[in-house]
N, C-alpha and C positions, 0 to 999 in steps of 0.2 A: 504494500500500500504506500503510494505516495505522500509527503507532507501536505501537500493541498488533501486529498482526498482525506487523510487522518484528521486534518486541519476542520473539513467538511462534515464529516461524521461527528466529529468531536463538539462542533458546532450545533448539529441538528438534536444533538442528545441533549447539551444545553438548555436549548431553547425551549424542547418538550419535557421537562424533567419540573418543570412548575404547575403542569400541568396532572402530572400524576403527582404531586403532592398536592394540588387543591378537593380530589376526589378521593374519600378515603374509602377501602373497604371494608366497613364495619363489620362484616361476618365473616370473613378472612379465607373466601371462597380463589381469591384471585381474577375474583370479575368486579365490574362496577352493574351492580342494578340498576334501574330506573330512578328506584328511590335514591341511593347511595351517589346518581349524578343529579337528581332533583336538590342536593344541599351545595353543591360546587356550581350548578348553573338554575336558577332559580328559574330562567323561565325557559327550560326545555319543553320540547313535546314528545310528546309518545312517538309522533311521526317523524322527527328527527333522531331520538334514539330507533329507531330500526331502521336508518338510515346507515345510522355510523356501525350498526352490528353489523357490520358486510356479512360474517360469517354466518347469521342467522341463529346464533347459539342461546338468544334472549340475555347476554351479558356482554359488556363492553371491558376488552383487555386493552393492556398498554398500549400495541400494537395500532389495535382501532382507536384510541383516546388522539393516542399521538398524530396518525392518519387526519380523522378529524380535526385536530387542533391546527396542525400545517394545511387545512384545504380550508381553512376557513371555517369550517360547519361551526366548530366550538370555538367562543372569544378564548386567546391566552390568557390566563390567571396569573 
């Protein structure tokens, strides 16, 4: 991996790493639920979180928070 690219990476984890601390998981399942991002974005909708579930799994991982967060869906915290 090159410095730019390490530089980049290093970067985008940055930037999403405030984002999965503003959601917590209170049941320690490794997902965010609806509820559990209902206290990090007050005015989500139902129809945005099954948005950002790409996977369809009815829970939101780092993966998808982060996704979301960089595409815009979810404000950065």
């Amino acid at each position: 991996m090159t410095r730019t690219s390490l530089g980049g990476a290093f970067a985008a984890l940055i930037a999403a790493a405030p984002a999965f601390a503003a959601v917590e998981d209170s049941d320690g399942d490794g997902m965010f639920s609806f509820d559990e991002m209902l206290v990090a974005y007050p005015t989500l909708t139902e129809e945005t979180f099954i948005t950002i579930d790409t996977n369809g799994d009815g829970g939101i991982d780092e993966e998808e928070l982060a996704a979301a967060t960089e595409a815009g869906v979810l404000p950065a915290t």
